[in-house]
C-alpha positions as CSV (number, residue, x, y, z in Angstrom):
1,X,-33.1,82.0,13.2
2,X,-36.2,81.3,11.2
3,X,-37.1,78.7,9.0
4,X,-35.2,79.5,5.5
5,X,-36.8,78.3,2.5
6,X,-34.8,77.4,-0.9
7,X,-35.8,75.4,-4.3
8,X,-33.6,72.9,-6.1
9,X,-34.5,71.7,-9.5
10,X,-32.5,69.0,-12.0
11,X,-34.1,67.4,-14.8
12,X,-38.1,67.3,-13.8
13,X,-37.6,67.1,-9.9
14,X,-38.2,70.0,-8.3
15,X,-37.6,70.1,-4.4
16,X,-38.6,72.3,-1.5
17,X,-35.9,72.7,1.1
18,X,-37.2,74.4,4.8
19,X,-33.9,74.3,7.0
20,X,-34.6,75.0,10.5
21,X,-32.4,75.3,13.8
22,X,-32.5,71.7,15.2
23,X,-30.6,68.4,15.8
24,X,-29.9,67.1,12.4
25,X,-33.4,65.5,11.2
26,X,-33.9,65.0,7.6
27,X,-37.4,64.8,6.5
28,X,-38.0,64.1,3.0
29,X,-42.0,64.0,2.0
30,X,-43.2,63.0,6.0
31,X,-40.6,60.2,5.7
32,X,-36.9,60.0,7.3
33,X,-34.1,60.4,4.5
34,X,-32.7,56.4,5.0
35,X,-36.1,55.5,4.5
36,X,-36.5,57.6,0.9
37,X,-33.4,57.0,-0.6
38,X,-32.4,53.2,0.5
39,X,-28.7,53.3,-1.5
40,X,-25.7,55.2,0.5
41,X,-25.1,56.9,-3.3
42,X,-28.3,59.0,-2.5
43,X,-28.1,59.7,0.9
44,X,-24.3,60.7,0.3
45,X,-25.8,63.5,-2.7
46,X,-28.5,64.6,-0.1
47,X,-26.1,64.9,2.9
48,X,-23.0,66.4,0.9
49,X,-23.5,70.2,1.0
50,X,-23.9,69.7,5.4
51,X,-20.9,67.1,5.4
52,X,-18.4,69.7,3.7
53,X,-19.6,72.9,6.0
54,X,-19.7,70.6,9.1
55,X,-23.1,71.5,10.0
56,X,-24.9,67.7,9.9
57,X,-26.0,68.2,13.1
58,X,-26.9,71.9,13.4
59,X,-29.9,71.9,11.3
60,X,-33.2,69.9,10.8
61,X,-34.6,69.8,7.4
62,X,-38.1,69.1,5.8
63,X,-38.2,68.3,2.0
64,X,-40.6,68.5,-0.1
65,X,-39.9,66.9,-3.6
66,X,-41.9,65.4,-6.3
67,X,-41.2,64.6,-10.1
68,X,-38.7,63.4,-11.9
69,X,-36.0,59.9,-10.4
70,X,-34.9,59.1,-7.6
71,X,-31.4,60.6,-8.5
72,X,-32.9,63.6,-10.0
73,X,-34.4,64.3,-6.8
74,X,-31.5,63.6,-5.2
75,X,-30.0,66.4,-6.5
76,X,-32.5,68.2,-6.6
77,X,-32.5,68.2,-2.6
78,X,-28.9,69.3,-2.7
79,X,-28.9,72.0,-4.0
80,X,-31.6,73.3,-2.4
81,X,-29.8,72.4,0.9
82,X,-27.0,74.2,-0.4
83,X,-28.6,77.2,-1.1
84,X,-30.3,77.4,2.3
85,X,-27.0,76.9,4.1
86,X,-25.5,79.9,1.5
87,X,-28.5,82.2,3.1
88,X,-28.0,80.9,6.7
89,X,-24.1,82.0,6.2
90,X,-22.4,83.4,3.7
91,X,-19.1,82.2,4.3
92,X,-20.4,78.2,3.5
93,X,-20.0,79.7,-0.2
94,X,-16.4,79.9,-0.4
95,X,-16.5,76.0,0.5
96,X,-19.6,74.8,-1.8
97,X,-18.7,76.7,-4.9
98,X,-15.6,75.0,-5.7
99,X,-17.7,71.3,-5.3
100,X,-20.0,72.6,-8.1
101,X,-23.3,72.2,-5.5
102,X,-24.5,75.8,-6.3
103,X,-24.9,75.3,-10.1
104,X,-28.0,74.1,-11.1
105,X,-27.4,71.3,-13.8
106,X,-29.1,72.8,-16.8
107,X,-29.5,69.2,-19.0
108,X,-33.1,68.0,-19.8
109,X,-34.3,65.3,-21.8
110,X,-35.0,66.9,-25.3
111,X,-38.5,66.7,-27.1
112,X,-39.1,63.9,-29.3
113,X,-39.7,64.9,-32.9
114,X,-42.3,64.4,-35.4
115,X,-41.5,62.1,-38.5
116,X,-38.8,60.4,-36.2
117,X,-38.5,57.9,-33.2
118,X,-36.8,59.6,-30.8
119,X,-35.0,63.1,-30.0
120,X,-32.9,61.9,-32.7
121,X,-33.8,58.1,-33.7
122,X,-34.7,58.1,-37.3
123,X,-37.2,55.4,-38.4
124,X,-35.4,53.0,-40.5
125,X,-34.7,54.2,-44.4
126,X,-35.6,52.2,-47.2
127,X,-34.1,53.2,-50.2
128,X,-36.0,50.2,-52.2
């Protein structure tokens, strides 16, 4: 098996999955994954998509991710885990589908508009 190489995006993060053959080594931008995301939460998100195929040990993976949180990226990793391991093996998407993991979550932060505060903050009215 080669290397397989998948993109996850949510919100602004985008993320560069490489899944490899290996021992279960999770490299996320040169540093090891408890040593990115410090809170179980995260590493949970990151490692969820090899927990429910049973293949945490089978494969080492090098991320590359930039933008966005630390959640966002989070997720961002994910899903591009999960649709490495969909390549590797077809049959992982019968089991990944139902979780939600292969839909990429489509909800951005909307533009701020002109005469206005926010997205949708109005400045204050005066009506005297």
């Amino acid at each position: 098996m080669e290397i397989v190489h998948k993109i996850g995006r949510r919100k602004t993060a985008v993320a560069r999955a490489y899944v490899s053959k290996g021992k279960g080594n999770i490299t996320i931008n040169e540093r090891e994954l408890t040593n990115y995301f410090t809170t179980g939460t995260l590493q949970y998100k990151v490692m969820q998509p090899l927990v429910l195929t049973d293949t945490a040990k089978a494969y080492d993976i090098k991320v590359n991710v930039f933008g966005g949180g630390v959640t966002g990226q989070a997720e961002a990793i994910r899903l591009a885990v999960t649709r490495a391991l969909v390549s590797i093996n077809e049959e992982h998407k019968a089991i990944l589908k139902p979780e939600g993991l292969l839909t990429r979550d489509p909800r951005m932060v909307e533009r701020k508009k002109f005469g206005q505060k926010k997205a949708r903050k109005k400045f204050q009215f005066s009506k005297r």
